[in-house]
N, C-alpha and C positions, 0 to 999 in steps of 0.2 A: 311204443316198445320199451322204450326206458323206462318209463312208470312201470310196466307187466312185468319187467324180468326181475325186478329186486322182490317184488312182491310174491316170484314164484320161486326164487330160492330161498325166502323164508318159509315160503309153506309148505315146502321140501325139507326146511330144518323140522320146522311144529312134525309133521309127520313121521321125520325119523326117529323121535323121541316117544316114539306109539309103544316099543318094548317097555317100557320106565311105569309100573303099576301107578301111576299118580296122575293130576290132571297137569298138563302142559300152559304154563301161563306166559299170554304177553305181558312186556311192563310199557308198551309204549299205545297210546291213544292212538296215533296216526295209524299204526301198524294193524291193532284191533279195529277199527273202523273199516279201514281197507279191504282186510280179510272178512270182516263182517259181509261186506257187500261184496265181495266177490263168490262167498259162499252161502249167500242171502241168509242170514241164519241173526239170532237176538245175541248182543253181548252177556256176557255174565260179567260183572264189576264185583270184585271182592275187596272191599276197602278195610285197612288193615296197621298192625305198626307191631314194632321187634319187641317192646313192649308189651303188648296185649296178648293174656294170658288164654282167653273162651280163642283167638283168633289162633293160636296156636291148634289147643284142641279142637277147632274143626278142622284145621289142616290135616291132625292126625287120625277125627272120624271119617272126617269125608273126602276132602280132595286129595289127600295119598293112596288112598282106595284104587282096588282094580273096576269097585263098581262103578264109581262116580268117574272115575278115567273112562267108562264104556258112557256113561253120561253123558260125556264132554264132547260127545264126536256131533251132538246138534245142537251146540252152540261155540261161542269164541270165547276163551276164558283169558278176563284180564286182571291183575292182581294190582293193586291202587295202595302204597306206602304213604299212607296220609302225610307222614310229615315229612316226606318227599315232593309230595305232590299235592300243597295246601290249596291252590286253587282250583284243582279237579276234585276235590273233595269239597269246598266252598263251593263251587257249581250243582253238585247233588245233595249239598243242603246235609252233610254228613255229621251229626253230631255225638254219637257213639258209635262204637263198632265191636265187636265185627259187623259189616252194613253189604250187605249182597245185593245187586242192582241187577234185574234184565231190561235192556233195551237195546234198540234198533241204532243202526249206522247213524242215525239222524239225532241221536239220545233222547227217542222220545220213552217214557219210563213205560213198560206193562207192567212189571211188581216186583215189590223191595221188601225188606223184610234187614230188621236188627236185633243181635243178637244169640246167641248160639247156648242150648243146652242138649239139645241131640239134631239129631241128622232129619228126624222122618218129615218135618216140616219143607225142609229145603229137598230132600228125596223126591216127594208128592208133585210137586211144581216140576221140576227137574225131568221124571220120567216122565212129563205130561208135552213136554215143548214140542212144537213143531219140526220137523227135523227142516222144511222152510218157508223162508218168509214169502213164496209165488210171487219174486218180483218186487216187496214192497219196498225192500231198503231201497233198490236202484227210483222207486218211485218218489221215494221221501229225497234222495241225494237230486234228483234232477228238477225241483221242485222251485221255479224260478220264481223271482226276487220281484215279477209283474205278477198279480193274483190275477187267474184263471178259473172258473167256475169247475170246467172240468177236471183238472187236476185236483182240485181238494176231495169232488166226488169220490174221484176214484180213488184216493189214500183213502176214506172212509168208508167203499164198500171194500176193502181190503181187508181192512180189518176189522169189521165186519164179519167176513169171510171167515177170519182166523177167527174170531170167538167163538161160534156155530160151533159144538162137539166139543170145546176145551173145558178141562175143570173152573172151577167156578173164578180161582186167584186169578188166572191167565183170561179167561172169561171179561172177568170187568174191568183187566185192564184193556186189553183191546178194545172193548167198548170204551172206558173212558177215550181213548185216543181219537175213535172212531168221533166221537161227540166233539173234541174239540177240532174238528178240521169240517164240520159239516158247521160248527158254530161260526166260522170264519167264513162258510155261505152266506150266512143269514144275515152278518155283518156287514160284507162287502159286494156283495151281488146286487147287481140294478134289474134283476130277473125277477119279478112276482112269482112265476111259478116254479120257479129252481128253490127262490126264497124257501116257499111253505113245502117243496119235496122234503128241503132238509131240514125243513121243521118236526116234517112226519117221521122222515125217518131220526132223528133226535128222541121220537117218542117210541118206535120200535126199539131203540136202544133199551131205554128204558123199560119195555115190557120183558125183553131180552135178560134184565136185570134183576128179575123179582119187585118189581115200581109199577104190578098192577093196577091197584086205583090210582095212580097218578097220571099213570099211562091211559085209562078207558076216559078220566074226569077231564084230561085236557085234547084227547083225542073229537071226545064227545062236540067240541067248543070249535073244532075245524071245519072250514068247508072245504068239501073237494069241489063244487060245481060241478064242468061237464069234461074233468080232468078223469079218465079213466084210473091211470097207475095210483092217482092220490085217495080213489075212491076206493080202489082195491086193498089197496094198504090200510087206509083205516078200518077195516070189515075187519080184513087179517086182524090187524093189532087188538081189536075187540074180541075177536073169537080165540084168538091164544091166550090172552089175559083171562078170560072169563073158563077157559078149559082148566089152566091151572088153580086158577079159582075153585073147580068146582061145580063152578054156577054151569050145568047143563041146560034147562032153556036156552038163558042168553045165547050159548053158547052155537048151540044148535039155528037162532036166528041171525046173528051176523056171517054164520057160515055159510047160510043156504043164500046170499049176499054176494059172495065171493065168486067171481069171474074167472079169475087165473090156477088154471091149474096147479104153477111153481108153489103158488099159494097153499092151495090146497092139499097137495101133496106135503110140503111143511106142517101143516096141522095134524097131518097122519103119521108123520115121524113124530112129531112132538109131546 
């Protein structure tokens, strides 16, 4: 209860400040993380200094706006005084600015971007975010300090989950994330078969990506044996690659392969 009630008469303040045409910025890390996961939602990081003349005018293109204020309502906006806060800026590797960062309670990055000459870049990203993250911050915060096969899974089909429909920036970042918690399967697993699940799905990633031949050439090189879900999935991965492709036969042979419906239903969206 002490933890929840300072945190609920800040988000009582952020809120009341909703008349104010501009976006409402934390200045404190702990505050924005908190909030982050309580409203499961990606940080925004605006790193910044009283100095910097482009970091001004995006202040006055975009975050004093009533649009980018309607923006703001699906993510946490934290505003980072570099030479206030040298080592949170050392942390994200910040070497010019203005430097906009989205990421998760846990500060894993989805996409950044430096620089400022108009608004439609950061707009594009912006009206595309999720309004939430289904759970994953709380997933990344409780993510204990002994590795567990399942918990990395499930950060990985999370975000996963989140790339499926997103524009392409939010797209690969997700996937990147997605990739690096399934890579710490592969590394730390005494499981053979969890091993090469997240090998495969490492390479759905990558079809995911536009990494067609990379994805058909190393899929090609796996075996599923008398592993159903590993056999399904490489069909899959062959038959989306080769759809984008173009390549019709192929396309048509790895499909008529495919067992799982979820599957195949995905290729008729796709």
């Amino acid at each position: 209860m002490k933890r929840i009630l300072p945190l609920l008469f800040t988000l009582i303040l952020v809120l009341s400040s909703s008349g104010n045409a501009q976006v409402s910025w934390l200045t404190s890390e702990k505050l924005a993380k908190a909030i982050a996961a309580e409203k499961d939602q990606l940080i925004l990081m605006d790193f910044w200094a009283t100095w910097c003349g482009p970091c001004k005018k995006m202040d006055s293109d975009m975050w004093d706006t009533e649009e980018f204020k309607v923006l703001s309502e699906n993510f946490v906006a934290f505003k980072i005084d570099i030479d206030l806060e040298r080592g949170l800026a050392a942390t994200y590797n910040i070497r010019s600015i203005p430097h906009v960062v989205l990421a998760t309670a846990s500060g894993d990055i989805i996409w950044e971007r430096t620089g400022y000459s108009h608004s439609s870049p950061y707009k594009k990203v912006l009206e595309n975010l999720p309004k939430s993250l289904n759970g994953l911050n709380l997933k990344l915060l409780e993510l204990g300090e002994e590795y567990e096969d399942d918990e990395y899974f499930s950060i990985a089909e999370e975000y996963f989950k989140l790339a499926l429909g997103s524009i392409d920036d939010l797209k690969n970042g997700f996937l990147t994330q997605s990739d690096k918690y399934l890579k710490e399967i592969t590394k730390n697993s005494e499981n053979e078969e969890k091993i090469a699940l997240a090998e495969m799905k490492m390479l759905l990633n990558d079809a995911y990506q536009g990494r067609y031949k990379r994805a058909i050439r190393k899929v090609d090189k796996m075996e599923a044996g008398k592993n159903k879900e590993l056999a399904d999935m490489k069909q899959f991965i062959k038959a989306y690659c080769f759809k984008c492709e173009g390549n019709v036969d192929s396309f048509e042979k790895a499909k008529a392969k495919i067992k799982s419906a979820e599957y195949l239903s995905h290729l008729e969206k796709n």
